[in-house]
N, C-alpha and C positions, 0 to 999 in steps of 0.2 A: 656620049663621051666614051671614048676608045679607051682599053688597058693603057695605054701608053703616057695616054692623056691623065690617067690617074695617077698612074705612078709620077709624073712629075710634080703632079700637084701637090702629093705627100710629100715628095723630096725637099721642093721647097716651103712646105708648112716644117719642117724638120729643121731646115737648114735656119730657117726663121726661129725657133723655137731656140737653137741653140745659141744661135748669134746673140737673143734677150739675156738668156739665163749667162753670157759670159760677159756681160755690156754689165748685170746687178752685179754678178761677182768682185768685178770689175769698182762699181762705184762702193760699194760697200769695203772692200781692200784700200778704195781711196779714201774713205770717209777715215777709217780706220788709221791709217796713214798721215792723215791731216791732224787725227787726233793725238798722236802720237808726237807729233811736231809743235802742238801748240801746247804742249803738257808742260815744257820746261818755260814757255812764257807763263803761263797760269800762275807757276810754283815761285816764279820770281817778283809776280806780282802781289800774291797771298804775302810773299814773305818781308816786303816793302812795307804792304800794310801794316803787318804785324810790327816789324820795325818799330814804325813810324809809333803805335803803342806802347810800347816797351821800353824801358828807360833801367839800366842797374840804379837810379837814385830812386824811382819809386819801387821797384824789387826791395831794395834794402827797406823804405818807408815799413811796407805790407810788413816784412818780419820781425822789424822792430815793436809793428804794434800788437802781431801773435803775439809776439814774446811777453810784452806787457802786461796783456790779458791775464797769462798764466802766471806771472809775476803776483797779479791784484786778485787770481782765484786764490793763492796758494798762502799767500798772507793774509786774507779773509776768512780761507779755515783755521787757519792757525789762529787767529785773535777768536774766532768764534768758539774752538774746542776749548780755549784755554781759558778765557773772562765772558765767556756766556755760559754755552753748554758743554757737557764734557761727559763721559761714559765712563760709568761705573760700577765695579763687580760686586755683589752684597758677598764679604766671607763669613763666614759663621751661621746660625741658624736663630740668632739671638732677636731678628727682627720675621719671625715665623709668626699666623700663616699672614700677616701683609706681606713682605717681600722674602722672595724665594733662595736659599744656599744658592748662588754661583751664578744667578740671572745678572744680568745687566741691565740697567737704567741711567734714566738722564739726571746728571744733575746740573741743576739752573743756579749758576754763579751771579746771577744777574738778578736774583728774586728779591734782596732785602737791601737794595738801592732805595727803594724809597720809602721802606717800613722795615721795622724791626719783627722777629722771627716770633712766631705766634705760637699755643701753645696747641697739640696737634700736628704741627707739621711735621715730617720726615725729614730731616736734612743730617748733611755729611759731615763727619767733626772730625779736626784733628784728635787724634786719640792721647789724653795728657799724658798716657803711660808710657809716650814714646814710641808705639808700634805701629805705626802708619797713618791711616783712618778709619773710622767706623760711619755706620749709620745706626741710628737713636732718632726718635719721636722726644719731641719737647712734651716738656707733663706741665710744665710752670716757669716762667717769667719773671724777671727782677721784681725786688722786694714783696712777692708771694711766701706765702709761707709753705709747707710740705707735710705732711704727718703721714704714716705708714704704720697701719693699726690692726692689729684681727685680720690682716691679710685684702683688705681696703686702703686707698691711696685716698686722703682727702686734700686741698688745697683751699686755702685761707678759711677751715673748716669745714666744707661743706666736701660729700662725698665725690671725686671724679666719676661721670659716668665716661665705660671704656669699652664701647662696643665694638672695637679692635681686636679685643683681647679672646680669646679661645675661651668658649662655654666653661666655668667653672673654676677659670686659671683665677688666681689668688695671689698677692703680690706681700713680697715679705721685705724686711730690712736683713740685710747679711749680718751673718756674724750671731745669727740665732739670737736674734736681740727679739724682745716680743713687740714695742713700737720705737718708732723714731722720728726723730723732729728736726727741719731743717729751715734756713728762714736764709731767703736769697739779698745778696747785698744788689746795688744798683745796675751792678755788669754782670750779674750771674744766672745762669739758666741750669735746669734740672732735667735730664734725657733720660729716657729709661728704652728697652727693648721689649718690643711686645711678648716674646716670650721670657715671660719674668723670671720664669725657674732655670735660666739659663743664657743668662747678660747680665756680660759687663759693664756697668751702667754709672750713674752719677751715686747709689745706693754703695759703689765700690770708690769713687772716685772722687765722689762730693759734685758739688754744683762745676758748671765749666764757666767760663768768660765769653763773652762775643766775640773776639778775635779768633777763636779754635774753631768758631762755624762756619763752613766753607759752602753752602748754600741750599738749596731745598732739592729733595731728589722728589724727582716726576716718572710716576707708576703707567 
């Protein structure tokens, strides 16, 4: 094979080479083109469908029934904070050391639905003096009797054991009286504060009524 003869043969492997690379350019500019064209049928078709989905009467439905929702959350905390549970701050030191100055706890409105309040329990009383609420431990129960003696509480004579109470605490009748005797009518209950030397209690107040008991508080 002559120079001559090579050189033409690169010219047209060349000439070849280019006429491919502008034939892909070519289809790929077309595909691209074609794409481009068929984009706003695409977009009218997606948007048919969705259409055809879509209705302002079920839009309204969907946010009538959010709205419900939050309607039935928010009247469900509200019935529940207010005639079930409900959050309460202890003020005073009068129920030391079982509940803490300024903590918070639950109290359960819902506890003496099906029984009457026992004695031990902690629960929340309207305060007869007027000043808001308190919390007090029941010591004694309708038609029990009460005695506070030598600095021992007994009830229908027999000594309360009060293993609540702080090693050594000693419980007095106010008014420096040396014993005192209390005898509950059918609606009356007798609350004292764990810390004796330092609550205002039924010893200040006398017995309360069922109605001032607003329900058990949960530690």
């Amino acid at each position: 094979m002559t120079m001559r003869e090579r050189k033409s043969t690169f010219h047209r492997l060349s000439v070849r080479a280019k006429w491919m690379l502008r034939r892909l350019q070519r289809s790929r500019a077309g595909q691209s083109a074609r794409r481009l064209k068929r984009a706003p049928a695409r977009l009218a078709r997606w948007w048919s469908i969705y259409s055809l989905r879509f209705s302002w009467g079920l839009f309204f439905v969907e946010c009538a029934s959010v709205l419900c929702l939050l309607a039935l959350a928010a009247l469900s905390f509200l019935l529940i904070s207010h005639f079930v549970f409900q959050s309460v701050q202890v003020q005073g030191p009068s129920m030391y050391p079982t509940l803490i100055n300024s903590n918070i706890y639950w109290l359960d409105h819902f506890a003496y639905e099906f029984h009457d309040p026992r004695p031990g329990d902690i629960v929340a009383i309207k305060d007869p003096t007027g000043h808001g609420f308190d919390v007090k431990r029941i010591i004694a129960v309708p038609m029990q009797s009460i005695y506070i003696d030598d600095g021992k509480v007994y009830v229908d004579g027999k000594v309360l054991p009060e293993p609540y109470l702080q090693p050594h605490e000693e419980t007095y009748a106010y008014e420096r009286k040396p014993n005192e005797l209390w005898c509950l009518a059918p609606d009356q209950f007798f609350v004292m504060g764990d810390n004796r030397g330092n609550s205002c209690d039924s010893r200040t107040f006398g017995p309360i009524s069922r109605d001032l008991i607003l329900g058990r508080v949960i530690r």
